[in-house]
N, C-alpha and C positions, 0 to 999 in steps of 0.2 A: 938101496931103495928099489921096490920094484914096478911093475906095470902098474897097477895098477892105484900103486900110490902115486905116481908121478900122473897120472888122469885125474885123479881128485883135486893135488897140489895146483893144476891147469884147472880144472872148473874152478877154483877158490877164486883163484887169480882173476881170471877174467871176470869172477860178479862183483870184484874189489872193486877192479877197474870201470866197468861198467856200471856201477852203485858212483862213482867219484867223477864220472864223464855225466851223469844224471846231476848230480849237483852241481855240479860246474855249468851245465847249461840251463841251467831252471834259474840260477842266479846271473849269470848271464841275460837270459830270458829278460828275468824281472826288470834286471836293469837299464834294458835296450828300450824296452814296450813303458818304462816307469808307470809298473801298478801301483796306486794310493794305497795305503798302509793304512788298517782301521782306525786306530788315532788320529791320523792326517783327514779322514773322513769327518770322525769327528770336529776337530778342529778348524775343519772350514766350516760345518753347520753354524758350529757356534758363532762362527768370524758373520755368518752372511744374515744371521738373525740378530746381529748385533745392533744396539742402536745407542749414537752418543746424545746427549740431550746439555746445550749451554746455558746456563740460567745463573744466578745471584742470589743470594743469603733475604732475599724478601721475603715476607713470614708466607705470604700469598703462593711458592713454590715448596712448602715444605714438603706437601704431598708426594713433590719426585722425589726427595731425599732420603723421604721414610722408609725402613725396611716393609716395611706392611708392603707398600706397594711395590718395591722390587721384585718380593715374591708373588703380587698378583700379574706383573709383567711377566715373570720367570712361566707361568702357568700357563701363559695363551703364546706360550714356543719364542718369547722375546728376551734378550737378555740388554739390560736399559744400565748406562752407563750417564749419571749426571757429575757435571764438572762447572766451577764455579769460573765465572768469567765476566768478571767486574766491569771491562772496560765493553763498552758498546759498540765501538769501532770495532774492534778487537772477536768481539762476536760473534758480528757479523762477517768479517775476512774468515774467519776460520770456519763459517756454515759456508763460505761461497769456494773454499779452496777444497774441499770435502773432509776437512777435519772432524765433522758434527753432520749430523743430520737432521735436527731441530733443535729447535732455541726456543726459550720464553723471553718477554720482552713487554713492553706497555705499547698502547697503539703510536703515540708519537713517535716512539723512535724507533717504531717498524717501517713509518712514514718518511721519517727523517733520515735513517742509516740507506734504504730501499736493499734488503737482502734479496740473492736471489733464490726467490722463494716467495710462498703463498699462507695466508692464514690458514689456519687448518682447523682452531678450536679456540674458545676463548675460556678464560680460567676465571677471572673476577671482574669486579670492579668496584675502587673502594668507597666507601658511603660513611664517610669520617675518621679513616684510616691516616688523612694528608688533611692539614689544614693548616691556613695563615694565622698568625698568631700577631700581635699588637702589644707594642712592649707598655701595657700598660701599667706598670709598675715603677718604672722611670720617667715618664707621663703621662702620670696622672689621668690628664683630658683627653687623650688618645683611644676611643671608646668606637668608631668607626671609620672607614677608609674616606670619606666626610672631614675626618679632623685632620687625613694625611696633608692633605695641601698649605692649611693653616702651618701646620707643623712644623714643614719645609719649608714656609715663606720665613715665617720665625729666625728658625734657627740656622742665619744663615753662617755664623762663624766656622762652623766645620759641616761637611755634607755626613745626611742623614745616611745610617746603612741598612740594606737589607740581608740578610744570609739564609742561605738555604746549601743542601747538598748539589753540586751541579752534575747534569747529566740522566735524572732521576726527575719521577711524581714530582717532588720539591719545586723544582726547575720549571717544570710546564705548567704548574698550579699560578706559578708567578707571572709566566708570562699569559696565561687565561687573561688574569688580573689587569694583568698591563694592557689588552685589547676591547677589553669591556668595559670598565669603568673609569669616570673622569677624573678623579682623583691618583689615582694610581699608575705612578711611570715609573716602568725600570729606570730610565734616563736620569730619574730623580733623584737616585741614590748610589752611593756607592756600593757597587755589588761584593759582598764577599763568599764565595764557593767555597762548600768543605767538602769533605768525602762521606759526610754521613751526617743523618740528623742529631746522632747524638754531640756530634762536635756544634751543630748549632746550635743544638741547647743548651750546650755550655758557655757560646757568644754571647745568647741573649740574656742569661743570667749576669755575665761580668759587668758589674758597671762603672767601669774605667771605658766599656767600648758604647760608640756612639748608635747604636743599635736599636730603629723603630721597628721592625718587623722582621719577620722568622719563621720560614717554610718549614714546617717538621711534619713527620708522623708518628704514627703510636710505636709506644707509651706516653712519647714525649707531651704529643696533644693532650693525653691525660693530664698530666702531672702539670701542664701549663694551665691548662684551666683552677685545677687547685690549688694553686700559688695564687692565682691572682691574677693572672694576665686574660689578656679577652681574644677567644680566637672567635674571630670578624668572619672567614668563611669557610667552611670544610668542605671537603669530597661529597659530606652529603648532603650538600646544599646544592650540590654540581654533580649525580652520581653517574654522569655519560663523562664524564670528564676526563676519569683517568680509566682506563681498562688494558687488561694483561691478558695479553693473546698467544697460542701454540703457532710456533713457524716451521713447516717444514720447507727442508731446500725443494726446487724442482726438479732434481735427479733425483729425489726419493719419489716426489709424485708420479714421474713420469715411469719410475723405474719397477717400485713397487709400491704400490700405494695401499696394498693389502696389508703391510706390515702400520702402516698410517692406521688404519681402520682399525686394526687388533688395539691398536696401541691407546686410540680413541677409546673405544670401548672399556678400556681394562683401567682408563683413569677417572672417564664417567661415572663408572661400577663402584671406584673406590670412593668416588666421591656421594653417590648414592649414599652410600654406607657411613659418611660423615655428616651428612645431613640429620640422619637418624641421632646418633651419637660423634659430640663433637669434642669427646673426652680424648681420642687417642691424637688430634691433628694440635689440639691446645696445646697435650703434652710436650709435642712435638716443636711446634711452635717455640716456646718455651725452653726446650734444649739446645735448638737452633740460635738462638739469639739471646742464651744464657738470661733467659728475664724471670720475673716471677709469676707464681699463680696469676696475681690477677692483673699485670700488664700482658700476660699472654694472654688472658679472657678480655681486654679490652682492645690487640691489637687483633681480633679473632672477631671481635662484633664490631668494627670496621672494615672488615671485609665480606662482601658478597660475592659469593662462590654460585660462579653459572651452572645449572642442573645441565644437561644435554639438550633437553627439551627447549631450554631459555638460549643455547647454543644454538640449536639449531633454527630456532625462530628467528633470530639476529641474522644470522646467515641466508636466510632464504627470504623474509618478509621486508627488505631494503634498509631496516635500522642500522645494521652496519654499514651499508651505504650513506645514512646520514651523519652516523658518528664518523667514519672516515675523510668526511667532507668538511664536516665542523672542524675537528682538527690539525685537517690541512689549511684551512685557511687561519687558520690563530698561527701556525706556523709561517705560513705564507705573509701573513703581517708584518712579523717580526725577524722576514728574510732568513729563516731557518729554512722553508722549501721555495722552490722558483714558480709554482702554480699547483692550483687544487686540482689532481687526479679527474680527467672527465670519465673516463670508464672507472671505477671504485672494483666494481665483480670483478676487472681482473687482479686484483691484487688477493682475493682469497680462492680456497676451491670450498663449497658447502656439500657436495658429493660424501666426503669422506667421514663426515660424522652420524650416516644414518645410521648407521650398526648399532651407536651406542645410545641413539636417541629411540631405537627399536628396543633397547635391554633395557629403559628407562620404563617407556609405554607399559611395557609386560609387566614388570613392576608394580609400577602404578596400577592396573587392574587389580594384581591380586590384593595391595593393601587398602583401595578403595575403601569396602565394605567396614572392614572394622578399624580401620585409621583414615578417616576422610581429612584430617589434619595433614598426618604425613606425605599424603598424595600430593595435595595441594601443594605442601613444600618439594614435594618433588619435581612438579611444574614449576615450580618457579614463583607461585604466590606466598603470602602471606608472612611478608617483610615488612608490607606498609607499615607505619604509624599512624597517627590518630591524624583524621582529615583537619585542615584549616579551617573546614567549613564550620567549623565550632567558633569561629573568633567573630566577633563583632564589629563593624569598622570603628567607633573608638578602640578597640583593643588593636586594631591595625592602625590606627594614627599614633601610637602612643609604643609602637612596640619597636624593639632596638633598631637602630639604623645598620644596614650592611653597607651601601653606599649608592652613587648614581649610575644609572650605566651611561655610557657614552651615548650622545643623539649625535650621530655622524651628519645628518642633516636635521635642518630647521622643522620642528612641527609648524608648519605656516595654517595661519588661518587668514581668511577673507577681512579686510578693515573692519573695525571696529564689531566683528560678528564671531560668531559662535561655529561657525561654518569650517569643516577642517577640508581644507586645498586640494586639488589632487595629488603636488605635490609632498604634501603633508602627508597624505595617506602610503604614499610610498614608502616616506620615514616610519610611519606609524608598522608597514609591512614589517618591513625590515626589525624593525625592534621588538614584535612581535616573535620571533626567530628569536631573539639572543632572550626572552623571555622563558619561552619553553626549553630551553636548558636547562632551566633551573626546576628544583625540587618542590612543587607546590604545596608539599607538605610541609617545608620547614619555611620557604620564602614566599612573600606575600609583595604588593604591590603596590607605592601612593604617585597615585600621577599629583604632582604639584604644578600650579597655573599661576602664572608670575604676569604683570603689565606694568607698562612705564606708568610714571606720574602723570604721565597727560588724561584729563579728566577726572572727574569728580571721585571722590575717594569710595565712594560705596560701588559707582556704576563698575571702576573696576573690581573692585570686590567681586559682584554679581556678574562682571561678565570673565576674570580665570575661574570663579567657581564652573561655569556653566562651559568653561572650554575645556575644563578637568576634565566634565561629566562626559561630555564627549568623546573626550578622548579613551575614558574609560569603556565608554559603550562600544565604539571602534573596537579595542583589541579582545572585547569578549565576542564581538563577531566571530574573530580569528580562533575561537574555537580552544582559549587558552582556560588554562583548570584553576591556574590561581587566582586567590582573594585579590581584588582590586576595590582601591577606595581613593576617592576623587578630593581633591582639598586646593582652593583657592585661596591665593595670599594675596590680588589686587597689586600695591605698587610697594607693598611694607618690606619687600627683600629684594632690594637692587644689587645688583652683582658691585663686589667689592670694586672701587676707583674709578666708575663712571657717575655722572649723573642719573639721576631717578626719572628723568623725563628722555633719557638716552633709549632710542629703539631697541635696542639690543637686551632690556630687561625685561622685554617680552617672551616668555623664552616659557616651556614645559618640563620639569622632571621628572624622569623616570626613577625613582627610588626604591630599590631592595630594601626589605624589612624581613629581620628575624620571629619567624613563629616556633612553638613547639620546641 
């Protein structure tokens, strides 16, 4: 070998070695300094735009569930991960431990569970989706919450039952019930909880079980009504009563509440778009809960779906303050919570929905002009039904009973006058309130004016007519929309096992009647 091969043989060498000392320290390098690897890039985007959503097989959340809107999430940079999670406790531990990010849920047991976390959006609220049902099929005379008391005095050899799903709409429909009207005590009866309304409709149907009444919702309310059985009150006779609200944790708000406001937006949008056409959410609907065509078009027109717009008005104009209040306290009665919330605004944030209430507005301009229909529904109008104002008061004395509400205090009048007390006026307050709860489109109002025997049979007559009328005039003061009609019975209905000349049969009811 000569010179000048062994120069060559040495240059090779050393750019081997010097090519093999270059990778050995660039991989060295790498691994000292740990530079992210493209995928690892990727892989975190995804992980930090990620979002878990808890919620339940209720027809009211199909919308997360649907691919439609996965891939409207997928579009504004979110990837939305929903998971079914039955148990409410259970929900809510896993939004507070950071397993979720938001949850849907109904306001009581947003109230009830207290997550930590804020409303963020509300989804519905149902208007005949949930309703009490009256097993009248196996009694006969069992026709309003009126006959409950008879029912019960009756039959005392085994105690009457009621069933519903516990935990659930079902559950809180009943206790409404139990704080409002006289008739009506959980304590009455023997409770029996299922896991689902269709197990209670299978209760109510058995008649081996001792069974007067039965919290369900649709289909079931359907199919109960076509049988036969009388449902005495629904959601839409109550339509502040039940509502399903977006929770997110407050480490999301605090953290990023941008990903909140996308997320806002992109289910208002979807929802928009259901509004218009409500062909793809029925479908849905309907696969979700294995039902047919048209128990899925009946569990679908018991539910009202908040526009943004109707969001955002709730949120900002103190009505969710009122309906959080309300609720707290039906809770509060029945020692589910220990006091009603005196600040309410802190329990939601209404900041985070203006985005999607801004996608809504723009909207609404451009289909004003040639859908002034659609618009409106996109505000949020044009649900009503036909006014009460059509009914005449014999058609309101004569029209079904729903039942009486509770008079927590005495309507007192002045002796032997027409004159209502100051104290009076305070019950009259207060009952005014448990009044506008209700839907004036479907319930209507009879104050009945009761007096002992003492005195001549007409002068009473003429004077509970004339403390009816009053009483009537009172609560239209209060600025309330429903049909009221006044009716005097004098001494002809003394409360059952006193005497007729006993003061105590002096007494005013407030009675629910079904319109429409």
């Amino acid at each position: 070998m000569n010179k000048r091969t062994n120069q060559v043989v040495l240059i090779l060498a050393l750019n081997v070695f010097g090519f093999c000392c270059l990778v050995f320290g660039s991989f060295w390098l790498m691994n000292k300094i740990k530079l992210p690897s493209i995928s690892s890039d990727v892989e975190n985007t995804s992980e930090k735009n990620k979002l878990t959503l808890l919620g339940d097989t209720f027809s009211g959340y199909s919308t997360f569930r649907s691919q439609a809107f996965q891939e409207a999430v997928k579009k504004v940079g979110l990837n939305l991960r929903y998971e079914d999670e039955f148990d409410q406790t259970k929900r809510v531990q896993r939004l507070n431990q950071g397993q979720a990010d938001l949850l849907v849920t109904t306001l009581d047991q947003f109230l009830k569970q207290k997550p930590q976390g804020k409303i963020v959006g509300l989804i519905d609220r149902t208007v005949g989706a949930d309703a009490v049902i009256l097993n009248t099929k196996k009694y006969p005379n069992l026709k309003s919450l009126l006959d409950l008391s008879q029912l019960v005095a009756r039959d005392n050899r085994q105690q009457l039952t009621i069933t519903f799903a516990g935990d659930t709409p079902s559950e809180y429909l009943a206790l409404v019930l139990s704080t409002k009207f006289e008739a009506f005590k959980l304590s009455s009866f023997q409770v029996n909880k299922v896991a689902d309304a269709s197990d209670a409709w299978k209760v109510l149907q058995d008649p081996n079980q001792n069974v007067a009444v039965a919290v369900l919702w649709e289909p079931y309310v359907t199919q109960a009504r076509q049988k036969g059985y009388t449902v005495v009150l629904s959601s839409k006779d109550a339509p502040g009563t039940i509502v399903d609200v977006i929770v997110a944790s407050n480490r999301l708000i605090e953290s990023q509440p941008e990903k909140i406001s996308e997320f806002l937006a992109a289910y208002y949008r979807h929802i928009d778009a259901v509004i218009r056409d409500t062909s793809q959410l029925q479908a849905q609907i309907a696969k979700d809960g294995k039902l047919s065509v048209p128990d899925a078009e009946a569990v679908l027109q018991g539910i009202d779906f908040f526009t943004s717009i109707q969001a955002k008005d709730w949120l900002t104009d103190g009505t969710l303050d009122k309906r959080i209040k309300s609720t707290a306290a039906v809770l509060t009665l029945v020692g589910r919570m220990n006091e009603v919330p005196e600040k309410p605004k802190e329990l939601y944030a209404s900041a985070l929905i203006g985005k999607a209430a801004e996608n809504t507005q723009n909207l609404i301009k451009l289909v004003r002009t040639d859908n002034p229909e659609l618009a409106d529904r996109l505000v949020g109008k044009g649900q009503e039904i036909a006014s009460t104002s059509t009914f005449n008061a014999n058609q309101i004395e004569n029209a079904p009973n729903i039942g009486n509400l509770q008079v927590q205090d005495e309507v007192e009048f002045a002796t032997a006058s027409m004159e209502i007390t100051a104290k009076g006026k305070q019950t009259l307050n207060k009952l005014a309130q448990e009044i506008a709860e209700f839907n004036e489109q479907t319930v209507a109002v009879r104050v009945i004016g009761h007096t002992s025997g003492t005195g001549g049979v007409n002068s009473n007559q003429r004077l509970s007519q004339k403390r009816a009328e009053e009483v009537v005039a009172y609560l239209r003061d209060r600025r309330l929309k429903h049909k009221l009609v006044a009716l005097g019975k004098g001494s002809s209905q003394p409360l059952p096992g006193i005497s007729v000349n006993d003061p105590r049969n002096q007494r005013t009811e407030i009675r629910l009647v079904r319109v429409n």
